[in-house]
N, C-alpha and C positions, 0 to 999 in steps of 0.2 A: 657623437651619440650622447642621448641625456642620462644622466646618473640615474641609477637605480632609486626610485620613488619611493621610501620609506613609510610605512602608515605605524602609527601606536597606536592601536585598539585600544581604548579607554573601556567601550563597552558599557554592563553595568555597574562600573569598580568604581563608581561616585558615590552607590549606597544611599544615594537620594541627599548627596548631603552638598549644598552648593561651592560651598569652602574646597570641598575635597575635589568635586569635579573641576574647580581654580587649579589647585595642587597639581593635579594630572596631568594637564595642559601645562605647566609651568616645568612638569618631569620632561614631559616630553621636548619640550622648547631648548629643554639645558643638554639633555642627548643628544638633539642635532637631528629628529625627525621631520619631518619634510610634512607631513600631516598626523592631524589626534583624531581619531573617529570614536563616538558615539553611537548609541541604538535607539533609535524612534518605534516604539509600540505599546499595545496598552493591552493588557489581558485577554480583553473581550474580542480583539480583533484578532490575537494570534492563535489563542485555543479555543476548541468548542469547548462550552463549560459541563459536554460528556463525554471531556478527555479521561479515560483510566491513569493509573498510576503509573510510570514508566522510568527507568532508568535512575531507580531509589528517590525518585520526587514523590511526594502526596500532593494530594491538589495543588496540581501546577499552575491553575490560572491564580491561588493563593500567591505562590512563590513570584510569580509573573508582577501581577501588581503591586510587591513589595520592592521590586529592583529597577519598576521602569523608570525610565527618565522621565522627570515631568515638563512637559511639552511648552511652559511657558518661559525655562529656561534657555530655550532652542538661540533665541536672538541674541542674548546675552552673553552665552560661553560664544558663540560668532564674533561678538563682536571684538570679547576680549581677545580669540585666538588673532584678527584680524592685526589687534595693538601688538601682541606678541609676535609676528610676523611666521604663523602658520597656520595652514588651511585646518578649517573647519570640515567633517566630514563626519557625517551620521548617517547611518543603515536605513530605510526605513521598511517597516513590515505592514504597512497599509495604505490604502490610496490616499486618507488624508495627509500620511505622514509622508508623502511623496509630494504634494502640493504645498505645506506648510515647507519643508527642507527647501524647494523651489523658491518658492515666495521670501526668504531671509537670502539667496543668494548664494547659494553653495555652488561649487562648479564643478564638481561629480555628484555621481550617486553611487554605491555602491550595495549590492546584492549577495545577501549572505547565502550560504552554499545548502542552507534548506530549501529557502524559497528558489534557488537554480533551477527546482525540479519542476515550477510552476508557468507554465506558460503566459496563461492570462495574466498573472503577476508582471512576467519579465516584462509582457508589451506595455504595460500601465508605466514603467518608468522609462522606458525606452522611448515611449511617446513626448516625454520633455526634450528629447534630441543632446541632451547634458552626455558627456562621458561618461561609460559607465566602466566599472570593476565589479567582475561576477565570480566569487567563489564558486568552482563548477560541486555537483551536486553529489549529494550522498552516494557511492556506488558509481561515480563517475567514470567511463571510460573516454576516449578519443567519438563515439558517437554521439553519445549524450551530449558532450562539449559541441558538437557539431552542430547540433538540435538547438540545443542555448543561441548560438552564433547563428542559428536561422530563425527563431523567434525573434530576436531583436533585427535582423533585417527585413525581418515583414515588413513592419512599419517604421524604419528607417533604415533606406541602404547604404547611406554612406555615413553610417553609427561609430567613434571611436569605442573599441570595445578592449578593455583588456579582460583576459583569464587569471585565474587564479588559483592555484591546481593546488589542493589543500584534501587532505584527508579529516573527519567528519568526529572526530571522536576526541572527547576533551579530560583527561592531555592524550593525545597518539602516541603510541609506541612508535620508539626509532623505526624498528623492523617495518611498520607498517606508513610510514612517511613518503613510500616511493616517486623518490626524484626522479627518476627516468622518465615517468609524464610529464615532466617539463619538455623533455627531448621531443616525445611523440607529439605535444602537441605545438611546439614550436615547429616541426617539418611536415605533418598533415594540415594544419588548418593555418592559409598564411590570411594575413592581412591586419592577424591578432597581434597584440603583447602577452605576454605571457608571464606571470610572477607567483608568488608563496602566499598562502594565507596559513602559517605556520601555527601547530596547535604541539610540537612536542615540546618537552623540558628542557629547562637552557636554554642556549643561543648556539649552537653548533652548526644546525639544519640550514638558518639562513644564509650565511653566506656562500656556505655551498652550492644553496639553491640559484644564488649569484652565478658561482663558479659555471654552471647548468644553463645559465643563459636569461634567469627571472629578471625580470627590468621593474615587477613591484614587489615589498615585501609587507607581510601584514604581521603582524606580533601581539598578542594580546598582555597589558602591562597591570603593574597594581602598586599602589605605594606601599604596602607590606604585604605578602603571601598570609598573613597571620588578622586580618581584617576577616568579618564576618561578609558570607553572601558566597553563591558556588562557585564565581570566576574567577575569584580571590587563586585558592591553590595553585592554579596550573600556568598563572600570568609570571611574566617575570618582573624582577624589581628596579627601582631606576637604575642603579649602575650598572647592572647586568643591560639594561635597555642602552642604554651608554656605549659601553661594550661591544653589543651588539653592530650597531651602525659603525661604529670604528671600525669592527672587524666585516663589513659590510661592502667601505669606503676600499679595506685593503684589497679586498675578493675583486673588487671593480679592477684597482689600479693592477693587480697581480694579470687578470685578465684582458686586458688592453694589447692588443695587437703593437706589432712593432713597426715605426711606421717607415725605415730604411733598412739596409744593409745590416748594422750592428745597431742598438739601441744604444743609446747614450751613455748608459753605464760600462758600456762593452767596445768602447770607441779606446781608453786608455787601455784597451788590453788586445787590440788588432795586433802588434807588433810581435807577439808571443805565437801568431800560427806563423808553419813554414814555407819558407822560401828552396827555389831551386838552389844547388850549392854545387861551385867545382869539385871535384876528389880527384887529388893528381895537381896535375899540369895540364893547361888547353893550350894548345899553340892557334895564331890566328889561320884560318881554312883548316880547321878539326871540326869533324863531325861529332855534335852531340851525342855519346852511348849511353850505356847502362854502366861504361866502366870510368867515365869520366866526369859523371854528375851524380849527385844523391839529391837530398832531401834535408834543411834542418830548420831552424827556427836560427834571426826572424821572419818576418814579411815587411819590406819596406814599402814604400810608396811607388817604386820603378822597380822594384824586384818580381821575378819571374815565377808568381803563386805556385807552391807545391802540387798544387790542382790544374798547374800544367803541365806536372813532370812528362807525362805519355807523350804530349803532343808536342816536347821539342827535341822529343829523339830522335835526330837525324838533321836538325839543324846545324848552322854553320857557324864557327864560331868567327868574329871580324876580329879579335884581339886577343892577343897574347894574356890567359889569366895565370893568376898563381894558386895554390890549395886551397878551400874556402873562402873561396870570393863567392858573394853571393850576386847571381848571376839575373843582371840585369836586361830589361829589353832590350833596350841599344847595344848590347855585346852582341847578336846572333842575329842571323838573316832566320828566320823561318813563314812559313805560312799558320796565320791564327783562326784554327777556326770556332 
């Protein structure tokens, strides 16, 4: 199975400033994230400009045109994540900026969990046949997600699509994080991947959402909480971003099935469960009882597993034992079943 696919939301915590969106990429690269995403859009295409004021913003298409990325940087941060040895990965929020992201070579695309809600939207990037990752939508149930998952197979059915089960509010309250949609929607909708686009404080949610079965994690990052612009507060900082995937990497390894008998660590400590054991004296042709065998530790390699005490009661013994011998298969005639 391939490791959990890290993203570090860069966003717009570059501040329009080129040096810094270097920095981010360079944060990300030193924590050991697997991709740095970005945000493609431009005021005019993502608000109507008789947007009202909403969730303490004043004119939002103001706020908009001050944080977005500028589009001629797109080839550039590419190329350098390319030198750095990690994927390049920006959102886009328009058909141009779905055509341009194409055209430099990105090999996802990824769908933030507003535009989820949009159909026409989904099919325009779904139409490159690229990978996609869909934050599912505001208000998201297991239907909605369903909906998502059948917009992008209209026009491509055999679309790699992962989910992204993320609740919509920046920062989210723990209480309202609910991981259990991980569950629901990795056992109603197969054919999906299934990961976190994490919006609460700290780093505690991801690797849990690991523990839960997520195979991506999305994080939104900042090189200081104390930088101006809104995404600033609620991101975390590199060593916490650091941290993060560590404790990420561990949720993997902790979760990893065992792949024999005892696991590796548990192979010097077989010798410690028990073994059948004489109590008394056995002469050879005594019948195994209840009064001439117990139970103790250890277990050897030819010893007679305590997990078979019941079924060699009534066996025969071929040799003469003495008190605490631990009662091997070749001492008894019985049937195993």
């Amino acid at each position: 199975m391939e490791s959990v696919f890290t993203i570090a939301e860069a966003g717009a915590n570059h501040n329009r400033n080129f040096e810094q969106a270097l920095a981010l990429i360079d944060a990300a690269v030193d924590a050991g994230a697997d991709a740095v995403k970005f945000q493609t859009y431009t005021s005019e295409t993502l608000y109507s400009k008789d947007t009202p004021d909403f969730a303490g913003y004043k004119n939002i298409n103001q706020l908009i045109k001050d944080i977005e990325l500028p589009r001629k940087w797109q080839q550039d941060l590419k190329f350098y994540c390319d030198d750095k040895g990690i994927e390049f990965i920006s959102t886009p929020f328009d058909e141009s900026a779905v055509e341009e992201l194409y055209n430099i070579g990105v090999k996802r695309y990824k769908v933030a969990g507003f535009e989820a809600t949009d159909p026409r939207f989904i099919k325009c990037v779904a139409e490159t046949g690229l990978p996609l990752i869909i934050t599912s939508g505001i208000g998201s149930n297991v239907r909605v997600v369903q909906n998502i998952v059948q917009w992008v197979r209209d026009v491509n059915s055999s679309a790699d699509i992962t989910i992204l089960h993320g609740n919509n509010a920046y920062p989210t309250p723990y209480e309202d994080a609910g991981l259990n949609q991980i569950d629901l929607l990795i056992e109603q909708i197969p054919g999906i991947a299934v990961g976190l686009s994490d919006h609460t404080p700290g780093i505690l949610v991801p690797p849990m959402a690991v523990a839960k079965g997520a195979r991506v994690i999305e994080k939104h990052y900042t090189l200081s909480r104390l930088l101006p612009g809104p995404d600033h507060p609620f991101a975390i900082e590199p060593p916490e971003l650091k941290q993060m995937i560590k404790d990420i990497r561990t949720a993997e390894s902790v979760c990893r099935p065992k792949k024999g008998i005892f696991s590796t660590s548990e192979e010097a400590f077989a010798m410690a469960m028990r073994s059948v054991v004489v109590k008394g004296e056995i002469k050879g042709g005594d019948i195994l009882t209840t009064e001439n065998i117990t139970t103790k530790r250890p277990s050897l390699d030819d010893s007679v597993p305590a997990s078979a005490y019941y079924s060699v009661l009534g066996a025969t013994a071929l040799y003469d034992m003495e008190d605490d011998h631990i009662l091997r298969h070749v001492d008894i005639e019985w049937e195993r079943s």
